[in-house]
C-alpha positions as CSV (number, residue, x, y, z in Angstrom):
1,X,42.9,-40.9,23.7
2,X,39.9,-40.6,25.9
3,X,40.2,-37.5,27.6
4,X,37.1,-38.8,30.1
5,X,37.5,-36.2,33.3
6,X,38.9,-33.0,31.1
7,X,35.8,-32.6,28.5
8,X,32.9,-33.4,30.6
9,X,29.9,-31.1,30.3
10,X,28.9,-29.5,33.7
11,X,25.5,-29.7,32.2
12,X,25.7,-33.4,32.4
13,X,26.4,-33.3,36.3
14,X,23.8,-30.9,36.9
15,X,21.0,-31.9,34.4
16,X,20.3,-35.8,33.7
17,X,23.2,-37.9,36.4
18,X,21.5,-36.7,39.6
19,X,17.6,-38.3,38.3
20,X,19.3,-41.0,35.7
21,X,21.6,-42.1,38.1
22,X,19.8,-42.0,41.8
23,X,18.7,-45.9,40.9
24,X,22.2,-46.7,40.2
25,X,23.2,-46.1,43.6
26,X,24.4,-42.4,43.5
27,X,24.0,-40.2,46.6
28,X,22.5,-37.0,44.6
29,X,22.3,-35.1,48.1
30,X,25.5,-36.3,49.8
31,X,27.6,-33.6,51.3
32,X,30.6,-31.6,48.7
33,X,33.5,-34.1,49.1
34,X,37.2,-33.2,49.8
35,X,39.4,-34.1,47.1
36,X,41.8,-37.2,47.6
37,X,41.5,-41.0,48.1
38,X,41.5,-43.9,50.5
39,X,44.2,-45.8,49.5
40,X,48.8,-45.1,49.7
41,X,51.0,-43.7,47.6
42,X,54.2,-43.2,48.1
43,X,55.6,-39.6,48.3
44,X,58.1,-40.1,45.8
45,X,55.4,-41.3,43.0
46,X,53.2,-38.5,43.8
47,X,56.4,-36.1,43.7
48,X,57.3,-37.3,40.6
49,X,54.1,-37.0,38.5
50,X,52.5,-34.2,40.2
51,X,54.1,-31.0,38.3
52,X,53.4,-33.1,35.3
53,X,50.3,-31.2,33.0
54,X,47.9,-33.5,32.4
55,X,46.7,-31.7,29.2
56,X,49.8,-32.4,27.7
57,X,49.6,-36.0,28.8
58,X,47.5,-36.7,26.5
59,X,49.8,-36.7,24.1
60,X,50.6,-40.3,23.2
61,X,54.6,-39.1,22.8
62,X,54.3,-37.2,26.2
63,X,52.8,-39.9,27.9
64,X,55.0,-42.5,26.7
65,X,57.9,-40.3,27.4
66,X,56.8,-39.5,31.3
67,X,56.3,-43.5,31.7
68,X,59.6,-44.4,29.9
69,X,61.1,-42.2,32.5
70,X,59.5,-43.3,35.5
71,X,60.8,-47.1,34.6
72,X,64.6,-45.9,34.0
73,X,64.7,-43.9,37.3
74,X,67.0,-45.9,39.4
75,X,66.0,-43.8,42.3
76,X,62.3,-45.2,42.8
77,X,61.4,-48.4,43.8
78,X,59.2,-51.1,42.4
79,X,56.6,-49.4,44.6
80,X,57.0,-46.1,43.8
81,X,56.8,-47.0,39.6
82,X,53.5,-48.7,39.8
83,X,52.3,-45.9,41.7
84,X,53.7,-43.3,39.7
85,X,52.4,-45.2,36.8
86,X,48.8,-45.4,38.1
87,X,49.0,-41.4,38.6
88,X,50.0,-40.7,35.1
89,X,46.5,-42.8,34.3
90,X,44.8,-40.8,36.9
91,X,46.2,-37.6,35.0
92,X,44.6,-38.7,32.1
93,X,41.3,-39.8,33.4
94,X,42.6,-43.5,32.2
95,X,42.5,-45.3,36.1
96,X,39.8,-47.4,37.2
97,X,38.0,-46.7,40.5
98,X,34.6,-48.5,40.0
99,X,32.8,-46.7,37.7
100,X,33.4,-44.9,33.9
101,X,32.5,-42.4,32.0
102,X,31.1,-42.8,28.4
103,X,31.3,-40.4,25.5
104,X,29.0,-39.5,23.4
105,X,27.9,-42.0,20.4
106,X,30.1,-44.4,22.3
107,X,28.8,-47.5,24.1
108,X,31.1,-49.4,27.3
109,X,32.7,-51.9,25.4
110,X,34.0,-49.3,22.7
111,X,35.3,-47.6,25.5
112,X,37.4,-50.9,26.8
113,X,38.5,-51.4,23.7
114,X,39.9,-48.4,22.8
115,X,41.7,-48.0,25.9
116,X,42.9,-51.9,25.7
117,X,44.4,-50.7,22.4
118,X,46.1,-47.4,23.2
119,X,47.5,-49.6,26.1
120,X,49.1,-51.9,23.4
121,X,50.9,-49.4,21.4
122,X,52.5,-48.2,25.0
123,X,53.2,-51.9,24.9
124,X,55.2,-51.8,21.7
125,X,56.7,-48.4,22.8
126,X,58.6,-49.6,25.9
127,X,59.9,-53.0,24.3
128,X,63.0,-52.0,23.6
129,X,63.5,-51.1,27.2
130,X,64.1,-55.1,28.2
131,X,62.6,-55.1,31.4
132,X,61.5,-57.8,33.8
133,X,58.3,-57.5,35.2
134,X,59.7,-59.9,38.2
135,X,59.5,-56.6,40.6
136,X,56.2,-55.8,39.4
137,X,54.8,-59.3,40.1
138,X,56.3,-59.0,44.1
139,X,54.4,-55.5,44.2
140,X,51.0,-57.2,43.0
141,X,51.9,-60.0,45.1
142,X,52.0,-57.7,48.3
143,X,49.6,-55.5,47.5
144,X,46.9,-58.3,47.4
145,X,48.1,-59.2,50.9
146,X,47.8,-56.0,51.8
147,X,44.8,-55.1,50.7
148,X,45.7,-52.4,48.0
149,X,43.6,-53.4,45.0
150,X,44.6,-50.2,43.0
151,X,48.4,-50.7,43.5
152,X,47.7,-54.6,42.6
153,X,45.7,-53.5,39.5
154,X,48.4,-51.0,38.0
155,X,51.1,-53.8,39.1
156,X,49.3,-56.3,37.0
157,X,48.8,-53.5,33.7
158,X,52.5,-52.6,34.0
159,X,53.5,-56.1,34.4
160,X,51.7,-57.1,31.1
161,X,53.3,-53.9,29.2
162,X,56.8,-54.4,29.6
163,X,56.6,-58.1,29.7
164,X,54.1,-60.2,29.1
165,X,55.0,-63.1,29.5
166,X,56.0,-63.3,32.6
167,X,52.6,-61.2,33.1
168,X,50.8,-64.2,32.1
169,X,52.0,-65.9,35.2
170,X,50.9,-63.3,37.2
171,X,47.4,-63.2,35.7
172,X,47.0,-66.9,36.2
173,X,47.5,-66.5,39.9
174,X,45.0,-64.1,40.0
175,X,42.4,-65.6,37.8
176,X,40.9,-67.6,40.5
177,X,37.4,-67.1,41.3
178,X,38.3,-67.5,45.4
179,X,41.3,-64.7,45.1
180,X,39.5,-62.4,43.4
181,X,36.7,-62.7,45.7
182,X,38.7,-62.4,48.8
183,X,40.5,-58.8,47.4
184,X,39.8,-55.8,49.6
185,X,37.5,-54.4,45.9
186,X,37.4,-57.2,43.9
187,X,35.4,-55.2,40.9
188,X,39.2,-52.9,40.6
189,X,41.5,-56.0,40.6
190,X,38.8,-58.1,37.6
191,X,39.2,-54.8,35.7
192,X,42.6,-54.6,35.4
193,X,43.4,-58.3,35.1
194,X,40.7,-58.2,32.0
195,X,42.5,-55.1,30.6
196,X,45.9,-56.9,31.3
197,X,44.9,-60.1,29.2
198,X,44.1,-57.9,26.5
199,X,47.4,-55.9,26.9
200,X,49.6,-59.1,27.2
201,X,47.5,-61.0,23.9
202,X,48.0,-64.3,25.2
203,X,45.1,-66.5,23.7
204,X,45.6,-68.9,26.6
205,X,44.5,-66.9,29.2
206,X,41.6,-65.7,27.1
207,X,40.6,-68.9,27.4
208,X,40.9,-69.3,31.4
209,X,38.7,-66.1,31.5
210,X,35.9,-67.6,29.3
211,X,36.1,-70.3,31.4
212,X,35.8,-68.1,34.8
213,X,32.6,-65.9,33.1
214,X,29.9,-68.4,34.0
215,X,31.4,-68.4,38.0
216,X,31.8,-64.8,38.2
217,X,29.4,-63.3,40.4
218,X,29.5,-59.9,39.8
219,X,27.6,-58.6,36.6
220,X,30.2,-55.9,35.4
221,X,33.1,-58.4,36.1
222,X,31.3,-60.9,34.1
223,X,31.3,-58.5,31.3
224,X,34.6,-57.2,31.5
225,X,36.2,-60.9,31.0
226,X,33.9,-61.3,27.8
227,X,35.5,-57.8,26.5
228,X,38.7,-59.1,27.5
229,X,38.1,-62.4,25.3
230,X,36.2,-60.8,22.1
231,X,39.8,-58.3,22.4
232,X,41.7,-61.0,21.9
233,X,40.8,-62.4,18.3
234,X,38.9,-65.8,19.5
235,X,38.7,-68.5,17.6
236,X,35.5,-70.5,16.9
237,X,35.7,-72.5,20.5
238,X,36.3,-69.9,22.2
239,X,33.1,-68.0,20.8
240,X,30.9,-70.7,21.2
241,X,32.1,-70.6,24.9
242,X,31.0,-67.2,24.9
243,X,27.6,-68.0,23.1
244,X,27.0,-71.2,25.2
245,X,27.7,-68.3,28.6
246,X,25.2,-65.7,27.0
247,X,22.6,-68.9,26.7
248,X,22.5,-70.0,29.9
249,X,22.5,-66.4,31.4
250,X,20.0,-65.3,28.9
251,X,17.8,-68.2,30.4
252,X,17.8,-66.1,33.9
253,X,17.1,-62.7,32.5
254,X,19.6,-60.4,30.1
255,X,22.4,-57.9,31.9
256,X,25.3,-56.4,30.5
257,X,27.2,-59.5,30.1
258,X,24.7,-60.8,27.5
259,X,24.5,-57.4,25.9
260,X,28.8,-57.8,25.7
261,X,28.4,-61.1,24.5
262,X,26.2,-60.2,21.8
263,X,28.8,-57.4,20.5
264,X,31.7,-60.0,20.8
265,X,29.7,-62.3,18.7
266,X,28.9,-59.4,16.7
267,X,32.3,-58.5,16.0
268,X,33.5,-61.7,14.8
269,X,31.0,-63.2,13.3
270,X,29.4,-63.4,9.8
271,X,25.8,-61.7,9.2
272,X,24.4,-64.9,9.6
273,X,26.0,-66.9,11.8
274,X,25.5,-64.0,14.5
275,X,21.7,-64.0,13.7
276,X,21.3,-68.0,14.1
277,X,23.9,-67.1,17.5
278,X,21.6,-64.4,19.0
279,X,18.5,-66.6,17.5
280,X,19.5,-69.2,20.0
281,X,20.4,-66.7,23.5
282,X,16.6,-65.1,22.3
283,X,14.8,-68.5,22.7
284,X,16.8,-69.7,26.0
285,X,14.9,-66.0,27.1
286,X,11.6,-66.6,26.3
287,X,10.2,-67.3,29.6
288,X,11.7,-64.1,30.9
289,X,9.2,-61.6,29.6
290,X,11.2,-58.6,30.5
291,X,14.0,-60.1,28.9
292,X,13.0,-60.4,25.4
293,X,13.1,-57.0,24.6
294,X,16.6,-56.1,25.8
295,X,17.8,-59.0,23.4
296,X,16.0,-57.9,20.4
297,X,17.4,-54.8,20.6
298,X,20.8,-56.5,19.9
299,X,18.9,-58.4,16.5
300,X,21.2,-56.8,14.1
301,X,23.8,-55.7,15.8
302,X,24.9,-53.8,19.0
303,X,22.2,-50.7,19.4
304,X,23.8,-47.7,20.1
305,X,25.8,-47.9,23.4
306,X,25.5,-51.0,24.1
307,X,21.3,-50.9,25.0
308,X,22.3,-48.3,27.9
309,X,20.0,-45.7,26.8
310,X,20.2,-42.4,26.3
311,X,20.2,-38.9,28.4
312,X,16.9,-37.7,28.6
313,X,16.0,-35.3,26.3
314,X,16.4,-32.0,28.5
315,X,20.3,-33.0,28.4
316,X,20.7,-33.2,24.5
317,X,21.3,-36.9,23.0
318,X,25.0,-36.0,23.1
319,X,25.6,-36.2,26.6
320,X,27.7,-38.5,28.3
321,X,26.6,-41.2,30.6
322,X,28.1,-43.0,33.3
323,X,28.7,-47.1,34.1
324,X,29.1,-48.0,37.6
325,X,29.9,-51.1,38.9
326,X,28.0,-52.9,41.1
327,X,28.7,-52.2,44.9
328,X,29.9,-49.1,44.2
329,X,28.2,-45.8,45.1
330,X,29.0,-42.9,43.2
331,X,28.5,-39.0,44.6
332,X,28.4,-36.3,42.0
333,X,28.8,-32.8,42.7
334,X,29.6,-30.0,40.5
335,X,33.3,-30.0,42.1
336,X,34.1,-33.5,42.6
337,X,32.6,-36.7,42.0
338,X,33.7,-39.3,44.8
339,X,33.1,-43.2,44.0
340,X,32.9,-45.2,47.1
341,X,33.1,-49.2,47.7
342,X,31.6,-49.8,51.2
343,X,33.3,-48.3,54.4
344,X,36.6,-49.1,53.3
345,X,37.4,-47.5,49.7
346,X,36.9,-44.1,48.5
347,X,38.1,-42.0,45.5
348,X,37.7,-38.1,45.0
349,X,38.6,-37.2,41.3
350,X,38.1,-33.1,41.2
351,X,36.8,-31.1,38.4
């Protein structure tokens, strides 16, 4: 596992973030936050999972076990198991509020990965349980009417856990373009609908998403859907879909969603079929001067993490840097760090 929020340096917070991360959007002189978040839980999730060590969590058995009883308890709702599922994430620094954390020697979309696949050995863990993800689906359902993006996200990843494929109906209503606009933070509910494809495996949806990249607005969704794809094994159409995206984009300047694109390509591709690949999404650049650079940094491969960069020097080239997604703002302090999505949506995760 990626035990994100438990092994962080405080020398990262204090040295490189604050000047790295000031023209990212972060609020270095904001005032000390108080721990907690915008959006409701239910009592009895919170009850249940908060004398749980998340230390111990970590444990792949330990987790699986606490989630394994949080399904069979006949005494929670619906409501109160997606809840109580997105807290044992939130134990484990594994929930998704807008921004993440990256380890050392590791770029964003190892990150996604990893976690897509730890997700999809809980996935084969809780098969023999045989349940519906029907009540699931009517959570998501209602929390997207009711504005709860983080309940509708961890509705979605349970759904697509303990079955997925009535998951993959679920996903395909959400999959629109127009729904995932109108969410109260549509960055959380993209997320977890790419992490959810992956989870579920079904190529079909793969495909919808490729198909969604190119109308997708937002820079870090964009590149969450091409994770999602690459994660799914694609098959020569669905990479050239990917490489015809990364063209046209590349023809308006490079951002992350190239640079994704590029490792996807990367990843299943032959040495020379990616080099004619990233050949052609280098040409469609050329009249974007700054761009060219950023691409050739991808000429054999993915640099290291992804073409983020690196802490500067003062922090050691081992430190751990932070993504955040556009329209979020994130406060760091050495006690909490708080993520914020305009007016409406906050998130306090204490050290």
């Amino acid at each position: 596992m990626i035990p994100i929020h438990l092994v962080r340096p405080q020398s990262l917070l204090l040295t490189w973030a604050a000047s790295l991360l000031l023209g990212l959007g972060v609020q270095a002189d904001a005032a000390p936050p108080e721990p907690g978040f915008s959006f409701e839980l239910t009592p009895a999730a919170m009850q249940r999972i908060a004398p749980l060590d998340g230390v111990a969590l970590l444990d792949d058995d330990t987790f699986q076990d606490a989630l394994r009883g949080v399904l069979r308890d006949e005494k929670l709702s619906p409501t109160d198991q997606v809840d109580a599922f997105y807290l044992l994430h939130r134990k484990i620094g594994l929930h998704f509020s807008g921004y993440a954390a990256i380890p050392p020697g590791m770029s964003y979309a190892d990150v996604f990965s990893e976690k897509a696949a730890i997700m999809n050995v809980y996935r084969e863990a809780l098969a023999d349980l045989n349940l519906s993800a029907e009540p699931f689906a009517t959570v998501a359902l209602k929390s997207y009417q009711g504005g709860h993006s983080v309940r509708l996200g961890s509705s979605v990843l349970l759904a697509a856990l303990i079955d997925p494929p009535e998951a993959q109906k679920l996903l395909e209503i959400l999959s629109n373009p127009n729904r995932l606009q109108r969410a109260s933070v549509p960055p959380i509910v993209a997320h977890y609908v790419a992490w959810s494809t992956c989870v579920a495996g079904h190529r079909q949806h793969a495909e919808a998403l490729a198909g969604l990249i190119p109308v997708v607005p937002l820079e870090e969704v964009r590149e969450d859907f091409v994770l999602a794809v690459g994660f799914c094994n694609p098959g020569p159409a669905l990479l050239r879909m990917l490489e015809g995206f990364a063209t046209a984009q590349a023809d308006e300047g490079f951002d992350q969603s190239v640079g994704a694109t590029l490792t996807v390509l990367h990843r299943h591709l032959d040495k020379d079929a990616y080099r004619d690949a990233w050949q052609r999404i280098r040409d469609a650049s050329k009249d974007v001067e700054w761009s060219v650079p950023l691409i050739d940094k991808f000429r054999n491969g993915p640099p290291p993490r992804g073409g983020m960069g690196e802490p500067p020097p003062e922090s050691g080239s081992e430190g751990w840097m932070y993504k955040i997604w556009d329209g979020f703002k994130l406060e760091l302090r050495e006690e909490a760090d708080t993520i914020r999505w305009g007016e409406t949506f906050f998130d306090t995760t204490q050290q």
